[in-house]
N, CA, C and O atoms as a Tinker XYZ file with bonds, in Angstrom:
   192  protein
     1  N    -15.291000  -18.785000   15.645000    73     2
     2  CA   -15.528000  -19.139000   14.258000    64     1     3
     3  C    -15.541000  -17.907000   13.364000    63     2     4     5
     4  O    -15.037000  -17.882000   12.241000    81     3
     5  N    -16.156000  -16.894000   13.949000    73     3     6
     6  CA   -16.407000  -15.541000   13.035000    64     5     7
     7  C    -14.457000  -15.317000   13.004000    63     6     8     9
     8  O    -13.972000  -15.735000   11.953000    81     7
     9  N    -13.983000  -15.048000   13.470000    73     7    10
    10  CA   -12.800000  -14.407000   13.464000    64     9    11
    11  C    -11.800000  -15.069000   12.197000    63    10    12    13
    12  O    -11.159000  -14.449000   11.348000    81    11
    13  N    -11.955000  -16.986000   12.462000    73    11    14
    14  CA   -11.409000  -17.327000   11.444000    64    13    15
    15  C    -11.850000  -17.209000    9.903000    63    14    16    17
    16  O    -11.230000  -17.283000    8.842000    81    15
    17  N    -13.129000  -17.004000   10.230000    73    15    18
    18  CA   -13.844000  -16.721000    8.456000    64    17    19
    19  C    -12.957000  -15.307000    8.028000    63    18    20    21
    20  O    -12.519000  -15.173000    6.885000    81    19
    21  N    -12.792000  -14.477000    8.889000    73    19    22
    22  CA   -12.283000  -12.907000    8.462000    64    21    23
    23  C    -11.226000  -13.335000    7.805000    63    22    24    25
    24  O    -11.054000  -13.359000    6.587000    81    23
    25  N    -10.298000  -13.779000    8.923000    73    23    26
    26  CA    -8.562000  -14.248000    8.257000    64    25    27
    27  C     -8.407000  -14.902000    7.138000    63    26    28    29
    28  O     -7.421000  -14.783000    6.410000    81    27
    29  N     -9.463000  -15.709000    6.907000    73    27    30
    30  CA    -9.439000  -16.522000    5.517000    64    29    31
    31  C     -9.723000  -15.604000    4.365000    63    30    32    33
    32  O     -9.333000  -15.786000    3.212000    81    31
    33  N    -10.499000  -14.524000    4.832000    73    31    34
    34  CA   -10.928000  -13.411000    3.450000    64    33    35
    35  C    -10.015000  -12.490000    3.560000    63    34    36    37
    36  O     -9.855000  -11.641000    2.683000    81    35
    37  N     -9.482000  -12.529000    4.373000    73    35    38
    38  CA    -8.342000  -11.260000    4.523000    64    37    39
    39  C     -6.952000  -11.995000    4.102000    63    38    40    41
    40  O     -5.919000  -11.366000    3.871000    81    39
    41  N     -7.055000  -13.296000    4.038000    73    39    42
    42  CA    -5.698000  -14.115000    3.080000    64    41    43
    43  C     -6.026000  -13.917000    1.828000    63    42    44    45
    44  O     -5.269000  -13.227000    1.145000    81    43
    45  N     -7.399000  -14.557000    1.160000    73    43    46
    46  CA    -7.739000  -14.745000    0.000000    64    45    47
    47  C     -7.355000  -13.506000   -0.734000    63    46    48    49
    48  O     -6.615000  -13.507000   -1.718000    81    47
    49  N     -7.953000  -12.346000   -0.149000    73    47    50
    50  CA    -7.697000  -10.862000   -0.916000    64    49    51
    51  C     -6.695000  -10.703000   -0.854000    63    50    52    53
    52  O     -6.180000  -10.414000   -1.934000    81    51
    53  N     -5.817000  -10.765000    0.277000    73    51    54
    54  CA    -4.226000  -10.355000   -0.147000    64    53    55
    55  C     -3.996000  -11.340000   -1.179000    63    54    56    57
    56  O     -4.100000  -10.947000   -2.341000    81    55
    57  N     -3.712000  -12.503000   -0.973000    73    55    58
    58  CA    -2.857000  -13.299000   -2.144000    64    57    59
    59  C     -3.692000  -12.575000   -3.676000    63    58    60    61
    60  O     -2.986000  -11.973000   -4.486000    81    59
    61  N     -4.720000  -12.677000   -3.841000    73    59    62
    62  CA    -5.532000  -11.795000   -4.952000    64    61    63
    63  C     -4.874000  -10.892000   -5.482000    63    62    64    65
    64  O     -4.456000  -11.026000   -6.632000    81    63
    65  N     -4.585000   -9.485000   -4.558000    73    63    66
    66  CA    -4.379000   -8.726000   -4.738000    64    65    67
    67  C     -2.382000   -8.598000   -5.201000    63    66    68    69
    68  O     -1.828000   -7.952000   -6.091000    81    67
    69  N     -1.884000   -9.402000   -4.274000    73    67    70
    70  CA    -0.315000   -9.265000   -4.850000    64    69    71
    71  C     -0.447000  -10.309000   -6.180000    63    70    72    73
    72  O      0.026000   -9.746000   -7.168000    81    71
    73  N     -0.949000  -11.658000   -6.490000    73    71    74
    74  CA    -0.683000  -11.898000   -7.720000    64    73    75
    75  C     -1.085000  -11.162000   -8.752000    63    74    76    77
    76  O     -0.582000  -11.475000   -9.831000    81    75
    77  N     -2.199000   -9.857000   -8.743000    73    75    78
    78  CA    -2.663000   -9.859000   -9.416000    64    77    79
    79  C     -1.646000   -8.165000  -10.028000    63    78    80    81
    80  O     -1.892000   -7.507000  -11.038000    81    79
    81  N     -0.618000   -7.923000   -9.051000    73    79    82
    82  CA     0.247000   -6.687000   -9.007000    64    81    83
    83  C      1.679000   -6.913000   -9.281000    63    82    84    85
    84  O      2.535000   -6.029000   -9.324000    81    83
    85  N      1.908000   -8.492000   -9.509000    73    83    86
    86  CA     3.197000   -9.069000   -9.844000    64    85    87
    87  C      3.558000   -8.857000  -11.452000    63    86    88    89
    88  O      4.585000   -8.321000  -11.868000    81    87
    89  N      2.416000   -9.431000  -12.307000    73    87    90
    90  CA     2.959000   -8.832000  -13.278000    64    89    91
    91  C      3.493000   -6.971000  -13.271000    63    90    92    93
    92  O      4.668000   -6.617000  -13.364000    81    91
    93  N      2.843000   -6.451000  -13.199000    73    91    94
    94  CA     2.619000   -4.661000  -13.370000    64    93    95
    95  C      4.399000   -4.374000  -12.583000    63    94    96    97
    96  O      5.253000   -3.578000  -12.972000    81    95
    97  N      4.465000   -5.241000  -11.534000    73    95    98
    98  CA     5.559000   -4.673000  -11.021000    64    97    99
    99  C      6.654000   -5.161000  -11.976000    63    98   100   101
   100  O      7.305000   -4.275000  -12.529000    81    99
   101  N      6.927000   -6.313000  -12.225000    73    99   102
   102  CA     7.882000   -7.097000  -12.971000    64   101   103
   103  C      8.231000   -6.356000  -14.569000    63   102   104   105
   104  O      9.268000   -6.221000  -15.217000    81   103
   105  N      6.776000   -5.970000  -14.801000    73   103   106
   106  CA     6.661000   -5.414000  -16.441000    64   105   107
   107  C      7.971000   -3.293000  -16.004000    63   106   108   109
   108  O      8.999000   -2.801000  -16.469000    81   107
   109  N      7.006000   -2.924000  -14.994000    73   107   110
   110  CA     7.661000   -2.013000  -14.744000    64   109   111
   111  C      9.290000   -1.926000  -14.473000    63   110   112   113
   112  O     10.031000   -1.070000  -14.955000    81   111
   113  N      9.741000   -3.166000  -13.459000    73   111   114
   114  CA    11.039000   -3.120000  -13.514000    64   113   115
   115  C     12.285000   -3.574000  -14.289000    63   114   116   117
   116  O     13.473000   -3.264000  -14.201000    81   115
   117  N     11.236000   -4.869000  -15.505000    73   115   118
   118  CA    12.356000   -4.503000  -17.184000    64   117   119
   119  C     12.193000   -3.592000  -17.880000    63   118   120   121
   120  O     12.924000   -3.666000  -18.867000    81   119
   121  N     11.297000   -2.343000  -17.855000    73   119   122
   122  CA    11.068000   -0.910000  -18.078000    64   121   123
   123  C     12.047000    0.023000  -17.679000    63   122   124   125
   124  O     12.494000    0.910000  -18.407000    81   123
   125  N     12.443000   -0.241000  -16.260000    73   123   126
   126  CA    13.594000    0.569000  -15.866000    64   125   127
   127  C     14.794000   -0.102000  -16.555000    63   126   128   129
   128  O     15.496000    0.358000  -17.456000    81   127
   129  N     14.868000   -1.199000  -15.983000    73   127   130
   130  CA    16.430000   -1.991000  -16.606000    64   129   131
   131  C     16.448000   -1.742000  -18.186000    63   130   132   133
   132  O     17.568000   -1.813000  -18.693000    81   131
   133  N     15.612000   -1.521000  -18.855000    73   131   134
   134  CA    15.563000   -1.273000  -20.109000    64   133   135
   135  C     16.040000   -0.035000  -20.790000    63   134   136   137
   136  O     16.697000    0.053000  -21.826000    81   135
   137  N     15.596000    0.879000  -20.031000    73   135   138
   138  CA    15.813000    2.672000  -19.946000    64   137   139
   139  C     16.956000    2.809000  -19.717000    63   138   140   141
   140  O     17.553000    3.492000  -20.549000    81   139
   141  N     17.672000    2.334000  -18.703000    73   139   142
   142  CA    19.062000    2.617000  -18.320000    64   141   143
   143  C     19.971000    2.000000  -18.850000    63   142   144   145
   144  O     21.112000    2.368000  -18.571000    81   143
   145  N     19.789000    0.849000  -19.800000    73   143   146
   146  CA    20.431000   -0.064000  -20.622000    64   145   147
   147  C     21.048000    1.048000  -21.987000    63   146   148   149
   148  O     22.202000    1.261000  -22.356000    81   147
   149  N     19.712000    1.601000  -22.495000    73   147   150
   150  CA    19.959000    2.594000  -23.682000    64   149   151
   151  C     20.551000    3.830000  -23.178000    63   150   152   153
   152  O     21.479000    4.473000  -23.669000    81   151
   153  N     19.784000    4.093000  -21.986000    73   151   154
   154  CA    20.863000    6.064000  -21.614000    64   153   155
   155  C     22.416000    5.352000  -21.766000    63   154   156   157
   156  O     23.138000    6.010000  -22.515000    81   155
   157  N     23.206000    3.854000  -21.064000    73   155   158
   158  CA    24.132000    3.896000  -20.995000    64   157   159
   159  C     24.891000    3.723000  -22.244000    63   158   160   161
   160  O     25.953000    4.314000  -22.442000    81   159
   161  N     24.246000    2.760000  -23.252000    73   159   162
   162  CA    24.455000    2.589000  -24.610000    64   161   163
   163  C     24.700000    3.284000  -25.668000    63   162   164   165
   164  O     25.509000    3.033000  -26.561000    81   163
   165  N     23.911000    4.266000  -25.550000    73   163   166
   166  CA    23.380000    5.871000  -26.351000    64   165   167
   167  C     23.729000    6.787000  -26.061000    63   166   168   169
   168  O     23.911000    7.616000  -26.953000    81   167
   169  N     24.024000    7.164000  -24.624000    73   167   170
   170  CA    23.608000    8.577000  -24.168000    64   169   171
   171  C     22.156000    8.846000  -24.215000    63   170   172   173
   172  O     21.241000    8.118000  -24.598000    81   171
   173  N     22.139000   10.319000  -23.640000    73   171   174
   174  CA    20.476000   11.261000  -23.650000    64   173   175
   175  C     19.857000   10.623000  -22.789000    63   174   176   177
   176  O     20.293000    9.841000  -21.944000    81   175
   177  N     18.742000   10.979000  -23.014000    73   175   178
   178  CA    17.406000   10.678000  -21.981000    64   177   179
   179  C     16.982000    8.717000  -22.161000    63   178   180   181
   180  O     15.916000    8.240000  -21.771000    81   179
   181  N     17.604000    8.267000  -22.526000    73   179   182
   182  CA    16.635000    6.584000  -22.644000    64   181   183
   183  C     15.299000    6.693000  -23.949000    63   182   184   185
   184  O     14.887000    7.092000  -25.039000    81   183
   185  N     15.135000    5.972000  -22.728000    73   183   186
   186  CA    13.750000    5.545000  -23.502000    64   185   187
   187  C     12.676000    6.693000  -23.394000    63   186   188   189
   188  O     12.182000    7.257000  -24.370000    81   187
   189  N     12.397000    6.946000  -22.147000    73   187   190
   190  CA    11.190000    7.553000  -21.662000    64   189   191
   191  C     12.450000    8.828000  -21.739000    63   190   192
   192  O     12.183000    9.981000  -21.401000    81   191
């Protein structure tokens, strides 16, 4: 019984932890696609 209580908190926190890193990643990678959109558009450095 102890073992399955762990796995259940050790699911709960993962799923926690990646929904809660999905935005940040998603926001970051139309950040890139964004940057490289203008260097190719523009020239120079992009955005950043």
């Amino acid at each position: 019984m102890q073992t399955t209580t762990w796995r259940a908190l050790a699911a709960l926190i993962t799923i926690a932890t990646l929904t809660a890193c999905a935005p940040l990643l998603i926001g970051g990678g139309a950040a890139v696609v964004a940057d490289e959109a203008i260097e190719q558009d523009q020239g120079g450095d992009g955005l950043f």
